[in-house]
N, C-alpha and C positions, 0 to 999 in steps of 0.2 A: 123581536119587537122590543123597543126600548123606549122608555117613555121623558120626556122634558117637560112634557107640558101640563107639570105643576108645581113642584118643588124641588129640586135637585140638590141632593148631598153637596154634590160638588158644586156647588154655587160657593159654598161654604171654605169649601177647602181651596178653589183657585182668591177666594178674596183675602188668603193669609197673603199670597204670594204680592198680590196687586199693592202699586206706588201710591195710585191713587190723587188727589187732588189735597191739596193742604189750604185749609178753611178758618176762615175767622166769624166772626156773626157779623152778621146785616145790623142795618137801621133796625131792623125786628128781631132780634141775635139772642145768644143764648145772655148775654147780661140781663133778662127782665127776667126776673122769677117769681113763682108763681105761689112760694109757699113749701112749706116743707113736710116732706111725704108722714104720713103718721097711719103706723100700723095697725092701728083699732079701731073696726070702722066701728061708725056712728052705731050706740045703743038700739035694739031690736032690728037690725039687720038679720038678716036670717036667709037661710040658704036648705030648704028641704032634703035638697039631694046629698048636702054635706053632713048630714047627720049617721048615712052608716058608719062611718070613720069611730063616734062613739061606741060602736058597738063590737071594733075587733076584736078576736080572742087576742090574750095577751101574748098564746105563742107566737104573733104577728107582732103586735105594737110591741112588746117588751124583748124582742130577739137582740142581743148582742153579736155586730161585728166584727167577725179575726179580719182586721188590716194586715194584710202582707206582701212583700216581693209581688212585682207585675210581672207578666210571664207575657210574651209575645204573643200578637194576636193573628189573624190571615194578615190583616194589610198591614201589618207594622208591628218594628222591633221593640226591646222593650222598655218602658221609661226607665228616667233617671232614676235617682234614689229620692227625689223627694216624693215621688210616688207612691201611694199604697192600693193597694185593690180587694175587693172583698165580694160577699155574695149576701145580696139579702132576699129572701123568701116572700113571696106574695102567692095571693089565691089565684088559680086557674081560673075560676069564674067568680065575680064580683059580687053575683049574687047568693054563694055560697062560702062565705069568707071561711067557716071551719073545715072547708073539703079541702080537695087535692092542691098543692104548692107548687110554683115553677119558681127557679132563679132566675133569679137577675142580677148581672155583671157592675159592679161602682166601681170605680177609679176616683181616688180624691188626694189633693196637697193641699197641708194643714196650712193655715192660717201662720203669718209673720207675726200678728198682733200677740201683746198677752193679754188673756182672761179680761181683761177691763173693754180694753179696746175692740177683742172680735167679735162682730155682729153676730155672725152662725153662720149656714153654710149658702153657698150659691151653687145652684144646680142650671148648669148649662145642656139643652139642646142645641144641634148643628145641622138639625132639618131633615130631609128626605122626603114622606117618613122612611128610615130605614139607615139613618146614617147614626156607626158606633161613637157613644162618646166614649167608650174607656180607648179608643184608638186615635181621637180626634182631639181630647183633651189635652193631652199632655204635649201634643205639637200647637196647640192652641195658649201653651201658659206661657209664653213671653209678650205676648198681645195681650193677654188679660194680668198681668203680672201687678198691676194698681192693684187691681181688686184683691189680691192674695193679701194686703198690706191689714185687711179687715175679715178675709171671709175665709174657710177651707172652698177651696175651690172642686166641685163636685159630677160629675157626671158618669153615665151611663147609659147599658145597651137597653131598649125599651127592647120589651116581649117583641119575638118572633124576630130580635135582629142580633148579629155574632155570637156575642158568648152568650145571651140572653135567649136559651132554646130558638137560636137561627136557623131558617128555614133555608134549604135547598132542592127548587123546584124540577131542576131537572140537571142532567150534569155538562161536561164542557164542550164535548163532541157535537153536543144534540144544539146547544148555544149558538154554536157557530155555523150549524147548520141552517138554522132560522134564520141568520143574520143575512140569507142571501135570497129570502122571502120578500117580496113588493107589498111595502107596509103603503100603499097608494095602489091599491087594485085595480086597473083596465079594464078586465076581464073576468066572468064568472070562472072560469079556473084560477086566475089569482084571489080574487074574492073568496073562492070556498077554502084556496090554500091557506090564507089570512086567518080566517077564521077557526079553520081545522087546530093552527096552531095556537091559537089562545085558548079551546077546548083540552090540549093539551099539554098547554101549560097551567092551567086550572087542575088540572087533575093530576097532577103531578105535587102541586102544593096541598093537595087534599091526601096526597098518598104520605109525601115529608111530616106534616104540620100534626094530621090526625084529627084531636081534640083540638090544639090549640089554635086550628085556623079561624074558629070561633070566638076567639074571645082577644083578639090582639088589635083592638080597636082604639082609637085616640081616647077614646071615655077612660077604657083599661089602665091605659097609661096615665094618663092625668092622677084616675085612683091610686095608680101606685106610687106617683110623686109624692101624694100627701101621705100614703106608708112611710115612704123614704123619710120626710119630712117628721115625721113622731121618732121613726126609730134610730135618727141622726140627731136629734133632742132639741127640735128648735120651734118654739113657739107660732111662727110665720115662716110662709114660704117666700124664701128669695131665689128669684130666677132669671136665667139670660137665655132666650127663645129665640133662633134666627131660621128663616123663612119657615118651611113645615111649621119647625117649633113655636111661631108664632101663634099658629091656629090651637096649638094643645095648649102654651098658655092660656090663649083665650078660654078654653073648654075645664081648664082647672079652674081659673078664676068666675066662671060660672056655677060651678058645683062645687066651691068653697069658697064665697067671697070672704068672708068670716076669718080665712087665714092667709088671705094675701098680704104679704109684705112689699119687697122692692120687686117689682117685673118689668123685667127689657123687654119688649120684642121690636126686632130689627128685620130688616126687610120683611114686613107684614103680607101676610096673605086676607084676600078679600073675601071673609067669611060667608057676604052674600051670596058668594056666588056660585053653582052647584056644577056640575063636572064640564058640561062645555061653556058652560060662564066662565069656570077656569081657563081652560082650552083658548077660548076667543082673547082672556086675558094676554094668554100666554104669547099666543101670535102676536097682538100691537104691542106688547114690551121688548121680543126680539127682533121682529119687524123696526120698532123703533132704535132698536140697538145695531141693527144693523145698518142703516140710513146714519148715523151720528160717524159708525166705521167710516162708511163710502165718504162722505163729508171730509173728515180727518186725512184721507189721501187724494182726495183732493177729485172724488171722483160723484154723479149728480146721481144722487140716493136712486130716481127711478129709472135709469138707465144703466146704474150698477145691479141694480136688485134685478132689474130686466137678464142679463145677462149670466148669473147667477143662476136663475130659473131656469133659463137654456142649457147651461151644463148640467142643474140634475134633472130635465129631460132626457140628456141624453144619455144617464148614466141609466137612469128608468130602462133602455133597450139595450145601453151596450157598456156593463161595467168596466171601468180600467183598472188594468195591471195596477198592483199594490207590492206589497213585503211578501215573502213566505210564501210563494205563490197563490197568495189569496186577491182577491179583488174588489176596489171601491163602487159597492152599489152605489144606488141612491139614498137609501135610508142609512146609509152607513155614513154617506157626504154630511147628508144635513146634520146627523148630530158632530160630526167633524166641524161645521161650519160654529154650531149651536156654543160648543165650549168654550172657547177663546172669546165670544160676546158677554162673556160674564163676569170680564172685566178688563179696562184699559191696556192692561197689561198683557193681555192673551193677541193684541190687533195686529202687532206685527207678525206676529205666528201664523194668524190667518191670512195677510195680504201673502206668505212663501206659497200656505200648503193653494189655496186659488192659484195663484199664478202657475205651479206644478200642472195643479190637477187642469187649467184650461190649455197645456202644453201636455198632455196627455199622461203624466205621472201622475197617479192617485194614491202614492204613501203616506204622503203627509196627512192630506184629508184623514187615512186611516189611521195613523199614530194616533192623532186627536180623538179619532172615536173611539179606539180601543184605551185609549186612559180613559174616555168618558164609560166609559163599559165594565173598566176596571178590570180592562185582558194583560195579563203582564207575558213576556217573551215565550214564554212553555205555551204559553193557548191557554193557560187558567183562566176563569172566571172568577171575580167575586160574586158575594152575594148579596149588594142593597139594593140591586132592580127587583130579586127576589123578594125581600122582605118588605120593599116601596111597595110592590104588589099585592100581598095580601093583607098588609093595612089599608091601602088606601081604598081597594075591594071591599072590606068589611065595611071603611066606613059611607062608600059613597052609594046612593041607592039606586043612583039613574045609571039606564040602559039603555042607551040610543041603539034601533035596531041598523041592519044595514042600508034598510030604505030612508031610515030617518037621518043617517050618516050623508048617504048620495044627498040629500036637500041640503043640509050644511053647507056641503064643500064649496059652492059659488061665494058664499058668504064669509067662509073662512080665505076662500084665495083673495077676496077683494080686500081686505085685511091685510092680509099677507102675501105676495104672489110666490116668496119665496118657501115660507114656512105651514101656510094654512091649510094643505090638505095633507099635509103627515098628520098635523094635529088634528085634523077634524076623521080622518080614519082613526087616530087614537083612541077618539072618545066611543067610538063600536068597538073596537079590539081589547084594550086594556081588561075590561071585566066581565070580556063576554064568555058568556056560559057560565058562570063562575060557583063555586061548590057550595057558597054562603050568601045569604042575603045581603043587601048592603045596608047601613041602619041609620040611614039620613040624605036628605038633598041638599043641604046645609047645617053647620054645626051653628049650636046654642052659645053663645058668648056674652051674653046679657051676664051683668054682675053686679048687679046694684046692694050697693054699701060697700065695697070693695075700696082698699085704698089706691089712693092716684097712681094708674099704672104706666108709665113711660113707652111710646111707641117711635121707632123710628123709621120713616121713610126715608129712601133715596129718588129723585126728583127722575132720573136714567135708570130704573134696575127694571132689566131686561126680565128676570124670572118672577118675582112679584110686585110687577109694577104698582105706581104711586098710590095710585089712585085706593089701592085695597086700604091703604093706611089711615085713611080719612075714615074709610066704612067702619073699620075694626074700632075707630075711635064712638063712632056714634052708637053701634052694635054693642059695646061694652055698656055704654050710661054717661049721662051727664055727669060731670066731675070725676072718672073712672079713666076715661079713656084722654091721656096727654099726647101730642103730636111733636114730634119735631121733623122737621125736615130739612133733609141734606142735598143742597143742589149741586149734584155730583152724577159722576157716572159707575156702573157695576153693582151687582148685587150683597148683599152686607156693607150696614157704614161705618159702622166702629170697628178701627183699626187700620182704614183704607187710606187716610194719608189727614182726615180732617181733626184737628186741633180741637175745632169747636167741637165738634158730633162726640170725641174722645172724653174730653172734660166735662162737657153737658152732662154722659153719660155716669161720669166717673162722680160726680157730684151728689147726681139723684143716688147713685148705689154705696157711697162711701160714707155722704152725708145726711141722706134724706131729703138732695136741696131738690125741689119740683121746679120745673121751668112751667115757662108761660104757654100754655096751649095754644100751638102753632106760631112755636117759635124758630126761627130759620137761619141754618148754618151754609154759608156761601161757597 
């Protein structure tokens, strides 16, 4: 079982690749500005939950540091020399900050400025939950290379994912033995199989994880940004949040409004909305992405998508020949199909591996889902479906059972004919049985007093669609939550090809400059 249908690492990493669209502003363009961001909110702001932070022991807040040599990670070699990497210490449980410590992995390149000029640091998420920044980061700094000219550029692995005590649930044999389970069950024997194996894949992260399967929640992490944040020595937190990352900025700037400084978040997730609110999101944005595809080659959105559905029916009975003598199910097609929609640049990749796979070759469909899986040529697995897992388990608290999945699915395929019942079995499967409670139906993103935080939608992003980016603005607070929008296709905007979306952003984070709430890059 693999999941798409809510934040995907790799959203992140195909939108380094993508050309993208090159943008200027509208009549309502990024030239009207709105003011300039100012780090201190308004007098008696106050934030209840931000008050442990005053009370760390100092072997936390006062911990110094050793920056040194990066050493290779699973997914990657190891950075340049402007690189440095280090470990800093945080609490196992939050709510005992003098008890037991786990590490957590930073990666950061200093700032170009001197002393006068550097603002402090900027700590980048790249989503999932589950995706490493000290691996992401430093193939991410020629895209973010402005912002070095002010800030050290900074990130890292959140609890439960690579160097950051990562969790592996099960190992690579057993991986790819799943992968030839019917995640769209027919039958009560595929149905029990479905399930049997999310029971043990839950228990599998319960055997890895231990203690720490309890405590690797977005709250977790938000609290240990603001650690990162004292023991990096910077008065405000500056941050760049892309999809996932966008909901834990939200949830930091909730539980700190008092120390927000500059916050990106780019491709926004819809805070409102609880696991198959995601789910149903997730279907009309790739559903929608896919219809723009068929369009683009010139083919009519509901008689291409119509056809599509008929090949993974019939992959559903009778998988085709693949690589390595393995073979393209049907759950292996769609996330095959799913990757390449996440941006421009992926469309011709997907018009080969179709036309293969409706010509009875199913490699290509599986090349594409084995990089989405992150299987490289040995049968390796990575592990961010692993670590996506038991974050997003912790934090989500709804449990659609399997009766309440069956009443879905009509609703999800009307949505989607292509994509709507993986996803809506997703939402039974993903956290069923699962060894920890989950501790919310929606995150808290209310910030009031908080300074003006910059959000950016993309008008097409397939993975968190637009629409979330309006909610995140209103759920944060009047004069909190800034919008801009990129009418554009693919998920992440900044650095996809728009001039405007780039400078906008580079402005708010370099300058302070705020644009105008709902202001729009063409």
């Amino acid at each position: 079982m693999a999941r798409f249908a809510r934040w995907t690492v790799w959203g992140a990493a195909v939108a380094l690749l993508a050309a993208g669209c090159s943008g200027g502003a509208s009549g309502d363009g990024a030239g009207g500005r709105g003011g300039t961001a100012d780090a201190r909110p308004p007098a008696g702001s106050a934030s209840a939950a931000a008050t442990p932070s005053a009370a760390l022991p100092a072997a936390l807040t006062g911990q110094t540091l050793d920056w040194g040599r990066c050493g290779a990670t699973e997914d990657s070699s190891a950075p340049g020399d402007d690189w440095r990497c280090a470990t800093l210490k945080a609490p196992l449980d939050w709510s005992k900050p003098g008890g037991r410590t786990i590490d957590l992995a930073l990666v950061r390149a200093k700032s170009r400025a001197g002393d006068g000029d550097r603002i402090g640091s900027l700590l980048f998420n790249f989503g999932g939950p589950g995706s490493s920044g000290v691996s992401m980061l430093p193939s991410y700094g020629s895209t973010v290379s402005s912002l070095r000219e002010r800030y050290d550029l900074v990130s890292w692995d959140p609890r439960g994912v690579g160097a950051s005590e990562g969790v592996r649930c099960r190992g690579d044999k057993d991986i790819q033995a799943a992968e030839s389970l019917d995640s769209t069950p027919d039958t009560p024997a595929e149905e029990q199989a479905f399930f049997q194996d999310a029971t043990a894949f839950g228990e599998g992260c319960r055997k890895a994880a231990g203690p720490l399967l309890a405590h690797v929640s977005t709250t977790d992490t938000a609290r240990d940004m603001d650690l990162m944040r004292q023991v990096l020595g910077d008065r405000k937190m500056h941050y760049f949040g892309m999809s996932y990352g966008t909901e834990l900025g939200g949830v930091y700037a909730h539980l700190f409004p008092r120390n927000v400084g500059r916050l990106t978040l780019d491709a926004v997730v819809d805070p409102s909305a609880d696991a198959v609110g995601h789910a149903q999101n997730q279907a009309r944005g790739f559903q929608r992405a896919l219809a723009d595809y068929l369009t683009s080659t010139g083919q009519d959105p509901g008689k291409g998508s119509a056809r599509i559905a008929a090949l993974l029916d019939r992959l559903d009975a009778h998988p085709l020949p693949g690589s390595d003598g393995r073979e393209l199910t049907q759950a292996l097609a769609v996330i095959g199909i799913v990757l390449p929609l996440y941006s421009e640049a992926g469309w011709p990749r997907l018009t080969s591996a179709l036309e293969a796979a409706q010509a009875g070759d199913g490699s290509e469909l599986l090349t594409l889902a084995d990089r989405y899986n992150e299987r490289d040529s040995s049968g390796r697995y990575g592990t961010t479906v692993h670590s996506q897992r038991v974050i997003s388990c912790l934090d989500d608290r709804q449990r659609p059972t399997a009766r309440e999945t069956k009443l879905l699915v009509p609703r999800f395929e009307k949505i989607s004919p292509v994509f709507g019942d993986f996803l809506a079995w997703d939402t039974a499967g993903w956290c069923h049985d699962w060894p920890v409670a989950g501790q919310y139906d929606t995150p808290e993103v209310s910030a009031a007093g908080a300074a003006p935080i910059l959000l950016v939608g993309t008008t097409r992003d397939p993975a968190t669609p637009y629409e979330g980016a309006r909610k995140m603005a209103d759920e944060l607070g009047k004069g909190v939550g800034v919008l801009l929008t990129w009418k554009g296709e693919g998920h992440i905007a900044y650095g996809s090809g728009s001039s405007c979306v780039d400078s906008t952003v580079d402005d708010y984070l370099l300058k302070g400059v705020v644009p105008r709430d709902g202001t729009v890059c063409s």
